[in-house]
Biopython code that builds the backbone (N, CA, C, O; Angstrom):
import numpy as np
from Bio.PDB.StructureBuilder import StructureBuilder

atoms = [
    (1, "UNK", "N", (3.813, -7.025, -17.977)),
    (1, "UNK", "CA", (2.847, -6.821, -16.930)),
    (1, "UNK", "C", (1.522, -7.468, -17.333)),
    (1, "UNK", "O", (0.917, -7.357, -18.399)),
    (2, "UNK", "N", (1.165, -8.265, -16.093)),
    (2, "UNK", "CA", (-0.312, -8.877, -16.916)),
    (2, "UNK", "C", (-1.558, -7.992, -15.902)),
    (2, "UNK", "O", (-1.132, -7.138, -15.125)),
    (3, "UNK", "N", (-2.726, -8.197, -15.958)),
    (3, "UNK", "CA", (-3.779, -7.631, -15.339)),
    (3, "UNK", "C", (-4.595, -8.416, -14.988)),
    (3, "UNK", "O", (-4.871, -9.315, -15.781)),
    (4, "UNK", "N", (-5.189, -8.377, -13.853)),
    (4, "UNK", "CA", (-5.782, -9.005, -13.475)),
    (4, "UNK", "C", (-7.172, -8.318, -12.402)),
    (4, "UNK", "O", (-7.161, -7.343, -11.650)),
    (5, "UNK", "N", (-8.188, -9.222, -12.707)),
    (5, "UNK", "CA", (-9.674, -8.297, -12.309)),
    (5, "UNK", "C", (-10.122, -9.164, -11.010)),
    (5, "UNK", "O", (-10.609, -10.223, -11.406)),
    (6, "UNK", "N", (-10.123, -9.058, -9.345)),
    (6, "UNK", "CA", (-10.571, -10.119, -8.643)),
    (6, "UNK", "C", (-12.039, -9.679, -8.182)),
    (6, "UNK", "O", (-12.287, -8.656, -7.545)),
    (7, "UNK", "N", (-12.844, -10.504, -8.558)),
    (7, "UNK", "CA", (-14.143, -10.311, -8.669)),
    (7, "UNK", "C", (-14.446, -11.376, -7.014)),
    (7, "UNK", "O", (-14.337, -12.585, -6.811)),
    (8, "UNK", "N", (-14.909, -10.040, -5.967)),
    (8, "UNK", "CA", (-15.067, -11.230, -4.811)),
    (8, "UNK", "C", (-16.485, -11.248, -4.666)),
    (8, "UNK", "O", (-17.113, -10.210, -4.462)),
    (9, "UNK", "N", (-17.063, -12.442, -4.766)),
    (9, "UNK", "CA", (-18.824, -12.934, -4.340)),
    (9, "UNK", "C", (-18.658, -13.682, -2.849)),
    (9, "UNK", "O", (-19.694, -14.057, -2.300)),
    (10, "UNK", "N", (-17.590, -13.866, -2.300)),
    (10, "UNK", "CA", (-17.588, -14.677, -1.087)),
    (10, "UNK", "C", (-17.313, -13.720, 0.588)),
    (10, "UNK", "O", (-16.345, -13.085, 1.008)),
    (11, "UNK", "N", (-18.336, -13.950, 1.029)),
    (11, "UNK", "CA", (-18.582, -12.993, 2.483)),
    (11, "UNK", "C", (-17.224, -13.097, 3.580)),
    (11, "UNK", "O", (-16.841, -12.410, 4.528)),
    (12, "UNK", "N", (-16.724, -14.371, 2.884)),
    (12, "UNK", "CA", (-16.007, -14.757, 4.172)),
    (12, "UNK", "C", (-14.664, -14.467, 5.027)),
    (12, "UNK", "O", (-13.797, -15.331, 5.164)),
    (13, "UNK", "N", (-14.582, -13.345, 5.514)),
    (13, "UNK", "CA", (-13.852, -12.801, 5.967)),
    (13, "UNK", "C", (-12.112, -13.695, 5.688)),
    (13, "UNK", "O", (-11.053, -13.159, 5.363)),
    (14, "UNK", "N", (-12.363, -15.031, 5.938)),
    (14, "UNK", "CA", (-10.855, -15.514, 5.716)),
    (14, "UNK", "C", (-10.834, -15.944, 3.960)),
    (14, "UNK", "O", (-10.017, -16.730, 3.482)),
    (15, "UNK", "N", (-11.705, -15.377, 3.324)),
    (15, "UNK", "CA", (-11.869, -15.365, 1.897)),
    (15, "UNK", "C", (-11.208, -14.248, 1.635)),
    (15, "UNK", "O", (-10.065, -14.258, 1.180)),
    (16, "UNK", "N", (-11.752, -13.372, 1.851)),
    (16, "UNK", "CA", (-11.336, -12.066, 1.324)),
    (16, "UNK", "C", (-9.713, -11.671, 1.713)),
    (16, "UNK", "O", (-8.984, -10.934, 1.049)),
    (17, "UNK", "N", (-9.364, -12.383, 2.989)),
    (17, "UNK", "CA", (-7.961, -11.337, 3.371)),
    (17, "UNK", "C", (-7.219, -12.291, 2.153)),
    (17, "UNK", "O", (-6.141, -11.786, 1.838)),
    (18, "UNK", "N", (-7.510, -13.471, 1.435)),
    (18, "UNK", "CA", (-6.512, -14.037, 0.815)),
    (18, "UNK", "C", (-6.947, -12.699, -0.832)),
    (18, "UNK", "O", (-6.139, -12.233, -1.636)),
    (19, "UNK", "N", (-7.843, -12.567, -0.790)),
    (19, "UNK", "CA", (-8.106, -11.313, -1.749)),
    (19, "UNK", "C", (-7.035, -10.312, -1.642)),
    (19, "UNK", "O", (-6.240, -10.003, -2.529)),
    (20, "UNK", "N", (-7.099, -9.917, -0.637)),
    (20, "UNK", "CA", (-6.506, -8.642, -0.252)),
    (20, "UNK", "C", (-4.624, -8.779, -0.558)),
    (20, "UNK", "O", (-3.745, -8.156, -1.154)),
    (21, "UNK", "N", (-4.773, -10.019, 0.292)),
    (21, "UNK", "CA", (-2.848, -10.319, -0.086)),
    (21, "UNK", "C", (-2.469, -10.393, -1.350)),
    (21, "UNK", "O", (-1.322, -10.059, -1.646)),
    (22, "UNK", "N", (-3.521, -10.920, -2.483)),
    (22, "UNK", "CA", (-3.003, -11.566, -3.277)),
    (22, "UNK", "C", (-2.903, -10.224, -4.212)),
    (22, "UNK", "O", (-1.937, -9.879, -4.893)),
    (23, "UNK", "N", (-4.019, -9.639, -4.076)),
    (23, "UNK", "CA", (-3.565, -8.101, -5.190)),
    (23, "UNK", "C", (-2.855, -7.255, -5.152)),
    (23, "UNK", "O", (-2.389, -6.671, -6.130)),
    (24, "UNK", "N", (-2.488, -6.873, -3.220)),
    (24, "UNK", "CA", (-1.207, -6.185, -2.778)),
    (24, "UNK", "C", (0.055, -7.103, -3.785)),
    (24, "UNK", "O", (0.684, -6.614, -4.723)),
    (25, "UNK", "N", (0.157, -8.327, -3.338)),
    (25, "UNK", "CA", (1.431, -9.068, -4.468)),
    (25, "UNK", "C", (1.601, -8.576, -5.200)),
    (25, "UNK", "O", (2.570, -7.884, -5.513)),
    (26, "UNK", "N", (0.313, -8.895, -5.882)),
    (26, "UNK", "CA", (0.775, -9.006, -7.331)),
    (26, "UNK", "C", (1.061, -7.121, -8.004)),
    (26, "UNK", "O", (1.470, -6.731, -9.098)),
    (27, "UNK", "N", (0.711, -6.508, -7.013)),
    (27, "UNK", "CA", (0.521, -4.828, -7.620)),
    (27, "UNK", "C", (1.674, -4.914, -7.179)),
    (27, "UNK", "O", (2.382, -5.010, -8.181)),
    (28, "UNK", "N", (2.704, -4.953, -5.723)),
    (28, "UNK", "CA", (3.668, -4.565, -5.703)),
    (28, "UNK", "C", (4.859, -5.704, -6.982)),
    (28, "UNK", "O", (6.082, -5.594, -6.895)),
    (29, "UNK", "N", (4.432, -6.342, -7.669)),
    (29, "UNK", "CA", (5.382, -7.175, -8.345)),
    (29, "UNK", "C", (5.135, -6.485, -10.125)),
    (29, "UNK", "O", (5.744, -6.772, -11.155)),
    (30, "UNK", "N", (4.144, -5.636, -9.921)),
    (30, "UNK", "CA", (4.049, -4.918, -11.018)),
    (30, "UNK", "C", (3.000, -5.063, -11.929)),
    (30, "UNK", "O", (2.877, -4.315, -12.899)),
    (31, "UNK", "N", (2.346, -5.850, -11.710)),
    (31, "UNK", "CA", (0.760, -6.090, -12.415)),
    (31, "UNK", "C", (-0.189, -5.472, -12.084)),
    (31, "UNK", "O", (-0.418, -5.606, -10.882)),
    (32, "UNK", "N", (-1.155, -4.572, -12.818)),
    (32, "UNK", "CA", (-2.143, -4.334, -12.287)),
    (32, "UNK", "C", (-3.445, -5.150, -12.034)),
    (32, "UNK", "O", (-3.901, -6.158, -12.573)),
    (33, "UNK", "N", (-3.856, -4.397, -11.074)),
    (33, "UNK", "CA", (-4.901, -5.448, -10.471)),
    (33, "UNK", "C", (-6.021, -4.221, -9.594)),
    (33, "UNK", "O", (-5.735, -3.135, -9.090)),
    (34, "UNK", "N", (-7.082, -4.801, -9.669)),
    (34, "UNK", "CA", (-8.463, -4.460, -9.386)),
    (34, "UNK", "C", (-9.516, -5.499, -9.161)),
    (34, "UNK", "O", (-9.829, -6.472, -9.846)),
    (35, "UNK", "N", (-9.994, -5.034, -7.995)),
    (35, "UNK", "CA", (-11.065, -5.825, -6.877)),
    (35, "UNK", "C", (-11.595, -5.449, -7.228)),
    (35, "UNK", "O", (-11.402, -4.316, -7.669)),
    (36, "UNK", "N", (-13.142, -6.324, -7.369)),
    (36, "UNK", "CA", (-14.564, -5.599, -7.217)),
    (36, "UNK", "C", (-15.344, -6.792, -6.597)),
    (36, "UNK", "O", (-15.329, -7.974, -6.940)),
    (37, "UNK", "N", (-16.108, -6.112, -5.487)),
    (37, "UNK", "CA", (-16.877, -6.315, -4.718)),
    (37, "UNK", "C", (-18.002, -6.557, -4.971)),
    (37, "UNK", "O", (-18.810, -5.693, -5.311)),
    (38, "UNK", "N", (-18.287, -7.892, -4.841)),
    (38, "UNK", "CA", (-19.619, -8.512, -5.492)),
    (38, "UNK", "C", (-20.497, -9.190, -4.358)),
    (38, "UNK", "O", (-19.962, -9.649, -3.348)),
    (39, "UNK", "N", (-21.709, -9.230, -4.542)),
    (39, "UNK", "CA", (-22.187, -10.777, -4.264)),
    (39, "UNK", "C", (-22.466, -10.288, -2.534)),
    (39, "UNK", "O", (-22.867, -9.219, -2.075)),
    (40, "UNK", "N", (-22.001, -11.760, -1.758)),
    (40, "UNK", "CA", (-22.030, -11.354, -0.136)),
    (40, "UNK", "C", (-20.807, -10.437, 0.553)),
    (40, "UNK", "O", (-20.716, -9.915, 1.664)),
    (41, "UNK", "N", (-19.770, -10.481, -0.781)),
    (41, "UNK", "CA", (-18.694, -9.621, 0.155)),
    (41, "UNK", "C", (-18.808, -8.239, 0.321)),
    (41, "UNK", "O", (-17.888, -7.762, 0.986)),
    (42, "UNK", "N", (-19.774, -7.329, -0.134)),
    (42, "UNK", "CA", (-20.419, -6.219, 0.348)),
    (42, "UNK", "C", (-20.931, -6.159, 1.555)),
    (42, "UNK", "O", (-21.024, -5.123, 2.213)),
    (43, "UNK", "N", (-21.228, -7.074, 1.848)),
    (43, "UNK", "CA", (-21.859, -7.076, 3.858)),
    (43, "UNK", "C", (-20.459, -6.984, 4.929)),
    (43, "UNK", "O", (-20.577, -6.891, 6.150)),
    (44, "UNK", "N", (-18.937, -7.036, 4.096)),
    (44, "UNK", "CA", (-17.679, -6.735, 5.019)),
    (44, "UNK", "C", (-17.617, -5.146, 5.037)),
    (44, "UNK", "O", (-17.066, -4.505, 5.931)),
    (45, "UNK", "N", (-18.289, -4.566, 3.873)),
    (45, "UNK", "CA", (-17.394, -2.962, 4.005)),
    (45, "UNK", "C", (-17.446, -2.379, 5.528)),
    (45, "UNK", "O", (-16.418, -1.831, 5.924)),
    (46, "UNK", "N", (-18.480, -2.448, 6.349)),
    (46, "UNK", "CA", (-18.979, -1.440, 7.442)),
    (46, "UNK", "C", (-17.513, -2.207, 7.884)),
    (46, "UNK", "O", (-16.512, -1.571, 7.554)),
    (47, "UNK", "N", (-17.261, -3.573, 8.634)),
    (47, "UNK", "CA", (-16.317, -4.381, 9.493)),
    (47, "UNK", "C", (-14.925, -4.037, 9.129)),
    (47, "UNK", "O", (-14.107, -4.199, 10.035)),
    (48, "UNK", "N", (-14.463, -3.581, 7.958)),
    (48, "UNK", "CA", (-13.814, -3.440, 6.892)),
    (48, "UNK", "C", (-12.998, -2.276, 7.345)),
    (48, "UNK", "O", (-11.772, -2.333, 7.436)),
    (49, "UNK", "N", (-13.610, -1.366, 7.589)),
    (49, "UNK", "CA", (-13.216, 0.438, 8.305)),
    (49, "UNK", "C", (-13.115, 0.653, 9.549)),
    (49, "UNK", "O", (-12.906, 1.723, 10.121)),
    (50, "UNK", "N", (-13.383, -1.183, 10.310)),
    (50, "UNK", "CA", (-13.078, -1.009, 11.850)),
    (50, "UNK", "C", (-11.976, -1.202, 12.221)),
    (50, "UNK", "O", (-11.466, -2.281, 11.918)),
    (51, "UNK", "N", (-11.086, -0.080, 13.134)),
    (51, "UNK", "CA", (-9.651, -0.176, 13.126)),
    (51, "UNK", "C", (-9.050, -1.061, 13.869)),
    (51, "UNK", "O", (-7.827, -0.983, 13.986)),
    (52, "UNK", "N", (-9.973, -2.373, 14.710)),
    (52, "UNK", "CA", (-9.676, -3.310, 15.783)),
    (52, "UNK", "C", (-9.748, -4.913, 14.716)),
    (52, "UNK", "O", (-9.455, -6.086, 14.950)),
    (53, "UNK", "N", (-10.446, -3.978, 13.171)),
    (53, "UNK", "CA", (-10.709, -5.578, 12.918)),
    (53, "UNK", "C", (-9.272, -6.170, 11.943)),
    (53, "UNK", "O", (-8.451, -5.397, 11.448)),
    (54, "UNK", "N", (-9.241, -6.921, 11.881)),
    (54, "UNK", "CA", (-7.784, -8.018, 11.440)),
    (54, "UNK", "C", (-7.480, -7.258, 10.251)),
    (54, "UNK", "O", (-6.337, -6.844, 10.057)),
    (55, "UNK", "N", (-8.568, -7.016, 9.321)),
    (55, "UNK", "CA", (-8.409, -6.950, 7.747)),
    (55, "UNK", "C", (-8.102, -5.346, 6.989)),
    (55, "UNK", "O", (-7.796, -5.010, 5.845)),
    (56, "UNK", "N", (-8.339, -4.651, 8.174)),
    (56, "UNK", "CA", (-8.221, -3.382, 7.969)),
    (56, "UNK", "C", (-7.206, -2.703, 7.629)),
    (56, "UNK", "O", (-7.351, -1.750, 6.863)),
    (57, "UNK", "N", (-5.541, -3.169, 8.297)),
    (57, "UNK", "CA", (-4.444, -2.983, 7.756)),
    (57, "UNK", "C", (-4.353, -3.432, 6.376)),
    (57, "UNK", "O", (-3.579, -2.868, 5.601)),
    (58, "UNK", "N", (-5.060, -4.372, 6.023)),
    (58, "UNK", "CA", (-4.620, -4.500, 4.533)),
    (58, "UNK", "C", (-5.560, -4.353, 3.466)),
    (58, "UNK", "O", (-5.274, -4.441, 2.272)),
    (59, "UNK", "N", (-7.289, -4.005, 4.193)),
    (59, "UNK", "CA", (-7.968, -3.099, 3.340)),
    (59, "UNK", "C", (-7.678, -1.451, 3.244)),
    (59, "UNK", "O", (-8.326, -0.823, 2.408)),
    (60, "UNK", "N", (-6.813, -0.817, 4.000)),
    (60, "UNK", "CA", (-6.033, 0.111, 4.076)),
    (60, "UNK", "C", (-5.105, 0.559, 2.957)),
    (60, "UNK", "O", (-5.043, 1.583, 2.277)),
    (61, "UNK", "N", (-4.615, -0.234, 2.993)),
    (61, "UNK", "CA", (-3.396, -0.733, 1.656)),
    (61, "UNK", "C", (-4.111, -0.724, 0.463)),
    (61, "UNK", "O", (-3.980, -0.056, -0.562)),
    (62, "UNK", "N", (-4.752, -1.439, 0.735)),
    (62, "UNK", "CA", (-5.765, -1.857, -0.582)),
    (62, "UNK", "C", (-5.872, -0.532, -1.365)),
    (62, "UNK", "O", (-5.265, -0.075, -2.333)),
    (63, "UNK", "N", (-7.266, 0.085, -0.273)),
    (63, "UNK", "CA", (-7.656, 1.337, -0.908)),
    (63, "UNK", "C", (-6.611, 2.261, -1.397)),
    (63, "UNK", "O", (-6.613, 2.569, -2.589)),
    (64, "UNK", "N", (-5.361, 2.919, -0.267)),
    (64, "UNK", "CA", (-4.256, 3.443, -0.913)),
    (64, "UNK", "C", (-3.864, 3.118, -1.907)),
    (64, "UNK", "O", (-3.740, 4.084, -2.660)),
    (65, "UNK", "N", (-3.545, 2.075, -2.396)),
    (65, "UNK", "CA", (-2.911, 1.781, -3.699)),
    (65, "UNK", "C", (-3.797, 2.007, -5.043)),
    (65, "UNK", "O", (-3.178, 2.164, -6.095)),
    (66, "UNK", "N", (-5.268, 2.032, -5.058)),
    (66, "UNK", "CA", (-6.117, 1.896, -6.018)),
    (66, "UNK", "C", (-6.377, 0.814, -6.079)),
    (66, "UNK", "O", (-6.965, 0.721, -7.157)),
    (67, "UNK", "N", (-6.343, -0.130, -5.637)),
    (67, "UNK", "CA", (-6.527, -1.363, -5.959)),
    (67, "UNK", "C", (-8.329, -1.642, -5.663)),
    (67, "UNK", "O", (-8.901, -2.732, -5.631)),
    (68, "UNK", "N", (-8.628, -0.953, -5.568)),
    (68, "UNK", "CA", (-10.401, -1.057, -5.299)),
    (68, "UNK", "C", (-11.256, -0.799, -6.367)),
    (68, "UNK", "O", (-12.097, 0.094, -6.262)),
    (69, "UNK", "N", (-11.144, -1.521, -7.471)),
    (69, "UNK", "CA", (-12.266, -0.756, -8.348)),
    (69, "UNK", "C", (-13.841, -0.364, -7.666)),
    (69, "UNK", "O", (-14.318, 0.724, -7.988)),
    (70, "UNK", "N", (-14.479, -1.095, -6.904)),
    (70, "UNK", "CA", (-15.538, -1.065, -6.646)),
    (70, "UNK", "C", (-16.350, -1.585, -6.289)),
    (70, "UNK", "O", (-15.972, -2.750, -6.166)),
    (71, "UNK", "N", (-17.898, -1.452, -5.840)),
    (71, "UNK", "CA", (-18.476, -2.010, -5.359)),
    (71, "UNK", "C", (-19.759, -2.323, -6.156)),
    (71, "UNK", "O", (-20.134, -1.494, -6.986)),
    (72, "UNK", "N", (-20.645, -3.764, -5.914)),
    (72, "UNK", "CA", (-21.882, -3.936, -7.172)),
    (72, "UNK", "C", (-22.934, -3.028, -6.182)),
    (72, "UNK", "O", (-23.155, -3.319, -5.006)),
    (73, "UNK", "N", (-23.497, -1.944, -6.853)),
    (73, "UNK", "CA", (-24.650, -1.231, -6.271)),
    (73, "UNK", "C", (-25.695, -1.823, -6.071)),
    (73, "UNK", "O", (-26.546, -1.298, -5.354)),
    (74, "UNK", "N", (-25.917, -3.127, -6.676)),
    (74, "UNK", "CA", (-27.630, -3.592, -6.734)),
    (74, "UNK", "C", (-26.916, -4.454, -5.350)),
    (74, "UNK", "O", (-27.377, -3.886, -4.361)),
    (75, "UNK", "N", (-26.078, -5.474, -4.941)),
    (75, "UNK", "CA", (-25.807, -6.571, -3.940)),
    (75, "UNK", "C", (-25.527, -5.477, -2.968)),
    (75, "UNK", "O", (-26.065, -5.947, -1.966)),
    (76, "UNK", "N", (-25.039, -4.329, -2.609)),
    (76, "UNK", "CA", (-24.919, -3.409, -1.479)),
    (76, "UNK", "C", (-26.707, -3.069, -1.095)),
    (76, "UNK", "O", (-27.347, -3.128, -0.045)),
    (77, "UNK", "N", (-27.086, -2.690, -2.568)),
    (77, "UNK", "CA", (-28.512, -2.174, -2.075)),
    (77, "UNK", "C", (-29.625, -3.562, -1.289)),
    (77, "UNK", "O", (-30.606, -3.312, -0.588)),
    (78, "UNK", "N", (-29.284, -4.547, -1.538)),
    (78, "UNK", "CA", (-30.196, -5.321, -1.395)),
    (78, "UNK", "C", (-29.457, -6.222, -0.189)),
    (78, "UNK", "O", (-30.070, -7.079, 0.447)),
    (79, "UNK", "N", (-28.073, -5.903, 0.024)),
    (79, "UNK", "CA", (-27.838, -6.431, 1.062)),
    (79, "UNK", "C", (-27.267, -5.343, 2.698)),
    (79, "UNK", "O", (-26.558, -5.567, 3.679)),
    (80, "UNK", "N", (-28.009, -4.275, 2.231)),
    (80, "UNK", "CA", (-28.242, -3.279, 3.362)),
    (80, "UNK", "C", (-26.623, -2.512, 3.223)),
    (80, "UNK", "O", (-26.349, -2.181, 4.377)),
    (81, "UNK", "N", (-25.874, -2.249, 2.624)),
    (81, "UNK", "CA", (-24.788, -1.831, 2.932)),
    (81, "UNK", "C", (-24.433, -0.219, 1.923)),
    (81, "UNK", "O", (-23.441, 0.479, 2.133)),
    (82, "UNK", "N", (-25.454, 0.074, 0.904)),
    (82, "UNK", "CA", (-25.327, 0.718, -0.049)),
    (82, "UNK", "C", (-25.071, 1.794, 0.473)),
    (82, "UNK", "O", (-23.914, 2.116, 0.205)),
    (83, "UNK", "N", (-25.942, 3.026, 1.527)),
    (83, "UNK", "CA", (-25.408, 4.009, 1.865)),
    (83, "UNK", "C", (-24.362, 3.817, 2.611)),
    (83, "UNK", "O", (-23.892, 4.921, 2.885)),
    (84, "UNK", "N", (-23.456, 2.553, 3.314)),
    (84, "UNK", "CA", (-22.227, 3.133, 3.827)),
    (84, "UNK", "C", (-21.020, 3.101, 2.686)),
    (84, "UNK", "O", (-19.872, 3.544, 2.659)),
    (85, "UNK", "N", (-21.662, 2.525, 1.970)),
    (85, "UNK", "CA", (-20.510, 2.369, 0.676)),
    (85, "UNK", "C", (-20.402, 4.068, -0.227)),
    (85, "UNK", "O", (-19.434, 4.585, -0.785)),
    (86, "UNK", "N", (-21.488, 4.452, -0.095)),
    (86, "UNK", "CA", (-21.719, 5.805, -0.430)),
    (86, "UNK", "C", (-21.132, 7.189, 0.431)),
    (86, "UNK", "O", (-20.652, 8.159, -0.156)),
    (87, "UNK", "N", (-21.237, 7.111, 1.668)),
    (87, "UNK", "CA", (-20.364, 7.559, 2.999)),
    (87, "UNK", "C", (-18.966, 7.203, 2.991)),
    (87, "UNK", "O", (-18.181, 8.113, 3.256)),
    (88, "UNK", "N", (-18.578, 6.249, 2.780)),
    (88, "UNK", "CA", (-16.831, 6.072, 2.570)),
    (88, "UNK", "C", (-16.074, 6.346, 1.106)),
    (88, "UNK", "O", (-14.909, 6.083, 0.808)),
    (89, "UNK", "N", (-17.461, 7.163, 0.019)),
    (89, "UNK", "CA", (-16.989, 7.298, -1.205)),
    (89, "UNK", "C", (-16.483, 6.013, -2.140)),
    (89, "UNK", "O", (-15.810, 6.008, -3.170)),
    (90, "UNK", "N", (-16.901, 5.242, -1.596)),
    (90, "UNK", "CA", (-16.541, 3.857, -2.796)),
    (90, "UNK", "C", (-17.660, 4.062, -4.316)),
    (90, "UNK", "O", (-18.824, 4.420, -4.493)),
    (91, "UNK", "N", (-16.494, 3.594, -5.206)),
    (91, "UNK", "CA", (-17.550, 3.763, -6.518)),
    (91, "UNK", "C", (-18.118, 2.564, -6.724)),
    (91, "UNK", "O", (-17.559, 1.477, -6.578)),
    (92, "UNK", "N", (-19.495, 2.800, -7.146)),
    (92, "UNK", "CA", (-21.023, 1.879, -7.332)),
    (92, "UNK", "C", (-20.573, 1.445, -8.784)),
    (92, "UNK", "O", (-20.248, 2.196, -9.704)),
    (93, "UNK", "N", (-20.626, 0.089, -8.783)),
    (93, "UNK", "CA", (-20.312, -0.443, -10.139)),
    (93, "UNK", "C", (-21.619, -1.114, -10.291)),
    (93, "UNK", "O", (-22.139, -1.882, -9.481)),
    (94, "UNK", "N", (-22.255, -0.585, -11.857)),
    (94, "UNK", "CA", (-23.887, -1.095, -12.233)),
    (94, "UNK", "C", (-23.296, -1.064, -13.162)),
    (94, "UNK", "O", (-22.291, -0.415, -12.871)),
    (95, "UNK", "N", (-23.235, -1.401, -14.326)),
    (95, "UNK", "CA", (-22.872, -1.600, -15.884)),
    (95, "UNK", "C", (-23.518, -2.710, -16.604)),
    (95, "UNK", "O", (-23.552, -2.811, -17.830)),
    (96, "UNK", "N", (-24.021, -3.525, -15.773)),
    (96, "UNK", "CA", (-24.693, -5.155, -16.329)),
    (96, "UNK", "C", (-26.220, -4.911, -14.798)),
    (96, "UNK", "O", (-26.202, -5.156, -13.592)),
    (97, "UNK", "N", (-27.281, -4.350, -15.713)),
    (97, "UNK", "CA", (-28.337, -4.499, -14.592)),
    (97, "UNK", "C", (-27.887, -4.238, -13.164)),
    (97, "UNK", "O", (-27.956, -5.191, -12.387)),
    (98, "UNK", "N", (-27.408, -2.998, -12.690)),
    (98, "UNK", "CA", (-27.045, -3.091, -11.580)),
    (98, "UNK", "C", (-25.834, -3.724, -10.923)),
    (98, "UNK", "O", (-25.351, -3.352, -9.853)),
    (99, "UNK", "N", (-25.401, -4.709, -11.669)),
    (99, "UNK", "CA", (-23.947, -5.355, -11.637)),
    (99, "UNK", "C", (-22.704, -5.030, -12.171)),
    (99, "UNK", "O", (-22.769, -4.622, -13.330)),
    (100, "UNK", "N", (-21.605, -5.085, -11.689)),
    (100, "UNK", "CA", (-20.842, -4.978, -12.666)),
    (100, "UNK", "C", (-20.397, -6.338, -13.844)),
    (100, "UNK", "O", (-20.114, -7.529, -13.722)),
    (101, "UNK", "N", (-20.531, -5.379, -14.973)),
    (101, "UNK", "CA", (-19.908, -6.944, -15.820)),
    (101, "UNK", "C", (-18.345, -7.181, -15.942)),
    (101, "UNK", "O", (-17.320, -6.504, -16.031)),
    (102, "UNK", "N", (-18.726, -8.514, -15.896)),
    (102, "UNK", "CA", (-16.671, -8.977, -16.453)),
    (102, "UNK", "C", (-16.431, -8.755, -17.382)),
    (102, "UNK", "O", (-15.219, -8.592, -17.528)),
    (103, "UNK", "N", (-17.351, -8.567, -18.746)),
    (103, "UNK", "CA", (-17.387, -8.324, -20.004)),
    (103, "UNK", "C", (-16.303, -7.187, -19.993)),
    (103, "UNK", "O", (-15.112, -7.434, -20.184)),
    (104, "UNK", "N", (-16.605, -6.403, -19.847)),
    (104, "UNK", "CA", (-15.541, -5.333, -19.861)),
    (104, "UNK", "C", (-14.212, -5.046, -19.328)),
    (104, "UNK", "O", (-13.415, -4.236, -19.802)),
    (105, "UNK", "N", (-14.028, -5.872, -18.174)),
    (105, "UNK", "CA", (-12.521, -6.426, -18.316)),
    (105, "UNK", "C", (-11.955, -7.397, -18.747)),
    (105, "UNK", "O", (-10.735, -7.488, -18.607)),
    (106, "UNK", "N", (-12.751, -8.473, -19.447)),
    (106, "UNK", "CA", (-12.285, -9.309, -20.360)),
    (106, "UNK", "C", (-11.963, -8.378, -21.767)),
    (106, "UNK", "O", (-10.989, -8.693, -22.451)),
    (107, "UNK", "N", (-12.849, -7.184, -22.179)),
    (107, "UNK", "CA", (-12.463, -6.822, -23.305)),
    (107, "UNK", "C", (-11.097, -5.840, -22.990)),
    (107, "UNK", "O", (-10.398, -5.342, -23.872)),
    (108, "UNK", "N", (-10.870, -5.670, -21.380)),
    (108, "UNK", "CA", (-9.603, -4.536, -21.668)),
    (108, "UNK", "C", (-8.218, -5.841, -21.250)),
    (108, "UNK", "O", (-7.154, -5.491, -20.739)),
    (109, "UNK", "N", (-8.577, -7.446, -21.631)),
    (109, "UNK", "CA", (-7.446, -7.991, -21.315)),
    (109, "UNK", "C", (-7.220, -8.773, -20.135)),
    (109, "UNK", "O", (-6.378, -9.665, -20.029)),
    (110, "UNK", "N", (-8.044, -8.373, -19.230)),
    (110, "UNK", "CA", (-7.717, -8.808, -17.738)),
    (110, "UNK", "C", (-8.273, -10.125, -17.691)),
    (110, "UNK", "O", (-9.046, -10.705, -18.452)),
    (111, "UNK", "N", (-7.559, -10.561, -16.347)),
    (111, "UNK", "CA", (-7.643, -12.207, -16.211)),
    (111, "UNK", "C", (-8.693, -11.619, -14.734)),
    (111, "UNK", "O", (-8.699, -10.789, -13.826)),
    (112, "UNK", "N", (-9.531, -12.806, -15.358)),
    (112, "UNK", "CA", (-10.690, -12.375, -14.664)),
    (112, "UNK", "C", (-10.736, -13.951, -13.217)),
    (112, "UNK", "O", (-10.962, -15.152, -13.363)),
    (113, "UNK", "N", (-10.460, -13.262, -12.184)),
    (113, "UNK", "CA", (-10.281, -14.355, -10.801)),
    (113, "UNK", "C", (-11.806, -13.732, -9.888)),
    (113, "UNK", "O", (-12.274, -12.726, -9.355)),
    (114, "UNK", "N", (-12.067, -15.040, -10.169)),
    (114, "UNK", "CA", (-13.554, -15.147, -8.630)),
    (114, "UNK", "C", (-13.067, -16.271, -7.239)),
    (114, "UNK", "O", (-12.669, -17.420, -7.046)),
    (115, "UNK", "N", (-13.374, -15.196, -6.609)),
    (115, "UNK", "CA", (-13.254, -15.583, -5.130)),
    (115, "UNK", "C", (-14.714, -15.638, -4.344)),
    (115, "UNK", "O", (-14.762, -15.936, -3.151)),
]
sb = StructureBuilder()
sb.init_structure("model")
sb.init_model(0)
sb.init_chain("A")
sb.init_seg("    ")
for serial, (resi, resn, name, xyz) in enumerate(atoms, 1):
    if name == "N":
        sb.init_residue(resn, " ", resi, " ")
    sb.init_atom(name, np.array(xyz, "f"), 0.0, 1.0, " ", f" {name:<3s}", serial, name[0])
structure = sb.get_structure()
């Protein structure tokens, strides 16, 4: 089993669903895997929980499975999204100035993918 960490900085809705497929894969093929939400892709969460929008069946999935490590608290706070991320219970990843670092899943092994 290998591991893998997908670190998304990209807003773009047809960015992210290839996010979303690719960690469902690889989790149902037996690897673990964990998203974290970086950068502009914090401005999807509100769109994210809308049940008309495309991505929701498989941010659905997502969350069920664990596959969500989290969200960067300083890019939610500064890009207006922090209290809904706080309202849907997502965990605030600050570990590096408000950011989360890769450092620490490079030290637990993981293959570290930016989208």
């Amino acid at each position: 089993m290998r591991k893998f960490a997908f670190f998304v900085f990209n807003g773009d809705p047809m960015c992210f669903i290839h996010v979303l497929l690719n960690a469902l894969d690889m989790n149902a093929k037996g690897h673990e895997c964990r998203v974290i939400m970086e950068g502009a892709s914090v401005k999807l969460i509100t769109e994210l929980y809308r049940t008309d929008n495309p991505l929701n069946t498989l941010w659905s999935r997502t969350l069920e499975q664990g596959l969500l490590e989290g969200v960067c608290k300083a890019c939610a706070n500064k890009l207006g999204t922090l209290e809904e991320a706080k309202l849907r219970g997502l965990t605030l990843l600050d570990d590096m100035s408000g950011h989360p670092a890769m450092s620490g899943y490079r030290d637990q092994d993981f293959e570290i993918i930016t989208f």
